[in-house]
N, C-alpha and C positions, 0 to 999 in steps of 0.2 A: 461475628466479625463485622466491621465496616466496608461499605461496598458505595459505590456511586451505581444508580439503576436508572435505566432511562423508560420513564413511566408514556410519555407520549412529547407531542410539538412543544418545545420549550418547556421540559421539565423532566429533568433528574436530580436526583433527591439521593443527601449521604444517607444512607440507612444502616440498621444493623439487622443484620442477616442471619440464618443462622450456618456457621461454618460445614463445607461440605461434609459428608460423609468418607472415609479411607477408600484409599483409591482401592479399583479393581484392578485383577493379575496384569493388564495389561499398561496400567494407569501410573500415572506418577504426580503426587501432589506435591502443590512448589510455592513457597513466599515469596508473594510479588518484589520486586527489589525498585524498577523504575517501569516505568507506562506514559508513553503518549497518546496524545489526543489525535487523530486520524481525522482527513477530511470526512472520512463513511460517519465517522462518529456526529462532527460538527454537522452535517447533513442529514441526520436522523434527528440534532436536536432543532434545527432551525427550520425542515420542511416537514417533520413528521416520521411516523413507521415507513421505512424505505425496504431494507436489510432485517433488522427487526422481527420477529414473526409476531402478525396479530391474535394469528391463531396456531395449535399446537403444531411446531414444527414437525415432518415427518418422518426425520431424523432422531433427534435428540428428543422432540416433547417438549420441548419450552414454549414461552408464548410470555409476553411483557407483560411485566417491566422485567428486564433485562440487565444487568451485570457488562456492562459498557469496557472497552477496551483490551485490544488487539495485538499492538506493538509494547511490547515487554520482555522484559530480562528477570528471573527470578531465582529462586536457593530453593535446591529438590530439599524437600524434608522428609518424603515418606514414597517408597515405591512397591509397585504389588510384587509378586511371588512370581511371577515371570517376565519383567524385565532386565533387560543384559547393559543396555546402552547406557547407562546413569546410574550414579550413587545415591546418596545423602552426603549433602554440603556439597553437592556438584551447583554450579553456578551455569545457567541454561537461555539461552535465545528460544522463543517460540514462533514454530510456523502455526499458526492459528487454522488452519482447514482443517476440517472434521467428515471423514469421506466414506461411505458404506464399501467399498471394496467389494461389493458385488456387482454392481450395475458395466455395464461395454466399457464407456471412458474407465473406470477404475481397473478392470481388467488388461486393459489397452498402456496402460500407464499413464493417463488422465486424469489422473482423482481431481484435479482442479475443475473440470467439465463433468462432476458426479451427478447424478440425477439425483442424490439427495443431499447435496452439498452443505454444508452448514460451520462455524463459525465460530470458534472461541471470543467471547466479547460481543456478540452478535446475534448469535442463536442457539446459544448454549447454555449448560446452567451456571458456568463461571463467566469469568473474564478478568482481567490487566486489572482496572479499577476495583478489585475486589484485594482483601490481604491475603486470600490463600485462594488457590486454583486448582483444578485437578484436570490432567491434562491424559493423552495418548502418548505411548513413549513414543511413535513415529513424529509428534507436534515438537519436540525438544531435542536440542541440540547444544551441546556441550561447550560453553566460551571457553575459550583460551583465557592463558593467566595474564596476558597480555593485551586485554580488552575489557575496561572499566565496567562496571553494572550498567553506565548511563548508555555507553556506544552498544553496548549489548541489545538494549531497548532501540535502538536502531537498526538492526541486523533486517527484522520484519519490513521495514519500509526500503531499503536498501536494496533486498532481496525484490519487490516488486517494480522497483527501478530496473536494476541491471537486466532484469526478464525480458520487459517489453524494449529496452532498447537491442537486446539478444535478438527479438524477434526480428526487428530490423535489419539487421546482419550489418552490421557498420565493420569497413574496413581501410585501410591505409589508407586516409584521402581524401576520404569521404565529410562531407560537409554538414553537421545536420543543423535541424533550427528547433528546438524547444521551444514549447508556447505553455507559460507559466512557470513563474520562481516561485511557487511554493515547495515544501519540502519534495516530493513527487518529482517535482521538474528538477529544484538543486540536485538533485542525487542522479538522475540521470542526466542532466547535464557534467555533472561528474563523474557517472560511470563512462557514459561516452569520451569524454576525455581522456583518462585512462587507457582504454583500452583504444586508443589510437587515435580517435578521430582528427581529421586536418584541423579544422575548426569546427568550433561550440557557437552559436548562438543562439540568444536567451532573447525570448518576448515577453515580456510584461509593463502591464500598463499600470502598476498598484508602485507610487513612488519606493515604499516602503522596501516593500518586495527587490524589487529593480535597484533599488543601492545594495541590498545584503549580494544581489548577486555578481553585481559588480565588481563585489568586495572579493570574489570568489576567485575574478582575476583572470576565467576560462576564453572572454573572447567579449564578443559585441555585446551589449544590452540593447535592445531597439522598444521603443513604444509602439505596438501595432496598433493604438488608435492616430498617429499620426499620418499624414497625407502621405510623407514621403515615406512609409515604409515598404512598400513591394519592390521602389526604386534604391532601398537602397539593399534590398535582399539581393535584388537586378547586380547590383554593383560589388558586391561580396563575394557574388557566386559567376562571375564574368558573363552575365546574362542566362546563364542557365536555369538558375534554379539550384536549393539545394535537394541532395542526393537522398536524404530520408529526413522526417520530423516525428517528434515525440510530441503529441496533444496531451499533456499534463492538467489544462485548465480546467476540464470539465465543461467549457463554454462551447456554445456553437460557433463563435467568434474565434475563437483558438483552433476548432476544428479549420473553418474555413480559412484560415491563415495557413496552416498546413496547406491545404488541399490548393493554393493560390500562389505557394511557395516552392513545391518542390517538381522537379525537374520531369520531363516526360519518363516513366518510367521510375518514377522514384519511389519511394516505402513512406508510409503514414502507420503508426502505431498509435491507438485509443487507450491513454493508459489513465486518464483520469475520470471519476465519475459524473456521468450525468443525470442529473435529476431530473430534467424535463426531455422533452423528444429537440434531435436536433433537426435543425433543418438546413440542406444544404443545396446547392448547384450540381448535379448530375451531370450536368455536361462541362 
């Protein structure tokens, strides 16, 4: 089969692969349908092995090049001997974590904080970019008939939105400020929406960016490299500050905007990655 594989810093390569072996009892293999491209992704090909294992993972055993992509929607075609959850010609959303279920967090119900955490698209032998995948039945989840193949392949990033704006506990009223329109930031600037929020603002300084989410229609747009931005956070939020922020950018600049913007006592949630160390103001 054809796969896209990310061999190292700026270089993945379509290859042909040879297609996995039938899933085990617990496994279900599935034809990719659609896959996007994930910032972890763009940031393994522009800075290097991040995510990636260089060497054999302790999990799964893999080690690069690697079978790239995460966010997918696909068509079961082949299930082991003991799965319940899914057919053939089920059409499926993928949670991509891959978690030993032995370790404290996985017992705890933590698998996302596993000790040997690992990663469909990442550190596995498949991924999204690949045509056929062999997955966990716990990693797939059944679309409705009412949800196209494309929005399906958005379930995964969707889901890591609504999480960390969860963790913030936003309620009737509440004010937040998002730092980054990339996909990451739109989606939680729109789950925040949804589930209540008084007002959505959105920082970004990338013009591009900044007009789609505009378009989006949720609230302020602001440029945080402009002068007048804090004053006019100041004037939004009647001088307080807002109530909780989503760091979506990955930047230390979008952290410190957060941490500069919200109110004494407010919530900050880290939900985008960073590649290098941040550096911040502690006091």
């Amino acid at each position: 089969m054809k796969a896209a594989r990310f061999h190292g810093q700026k270089d993945i390569r379509i290859e042909e692969v040879a297609a996995p072996s039938a899933p085990l009892a617990d496994e279900v293999a599935v034809e990719v349908l659609y896959c996007g491209i994930c910032g972890t992704d763009l940031h393994e090909y522009v800075v290097g092995a991040i995510v990636t294992p260089t060497k054999p993972h302790p999990l799964t055993g893999v080690t690069n090049p690697q079978i790239l992509g995460h966010e997918f929607s696909a068509r079961v075609i082949e299930i082991g001997k003991d799965v319940r959850d899914v057919k053939v010609g089920d059409r499926v959303a993928i949670m991509p974590a891959i978690v030993c279920g032995r370790c404290i967090p996985c017992r705890t119900g933590r698998g996302h904080l596993c000790e040997l955490f690992a990663c469909t698209g990442l550190s596995a032998p498949t991924g999204g970019l690949g045509e056929i995948a062999i997955l966990k039945e716990y990693q797939v989840a059944k679309l409705p008939d009412s949800m196209s193949d494309q929005a399906g392949a958005l379930v995964e990033p969707a889901a890591v939105a609504a999480y960390g704006v969860d963790r913030v506990g936003i309620t009737g009223g509440d004010i937040i400020l998002v730092t980054g329109a990339g996909p990451i930031g739109a989606l939680s600037a729109l789950y925040a929406n949804a589930i209540g929020a008084a007002q959505v603002i959105i920082a970004e300084p990338n013009p591009h960016r900044a007009a789609f989410a505009k378009a989006l229609g949720l609230g302020p747009v602001l440029n945080p490299m402009d002068d007048s931005f804090a004053a006019t956070i100041a004037e939004l939020t009647e001088g307080r500050g807002v109530d909780m922020a989503v760091e979506a950018s990955g930047s230390t600049g979008g952290l410190t905007g957060c941490m500069n913007s919200v109110r004494r006592s407010g919530k900050i949630v880290q939900t985008g990655l960073h590649t290098k160390p941040a550096t911040i103001d502690a006091m």
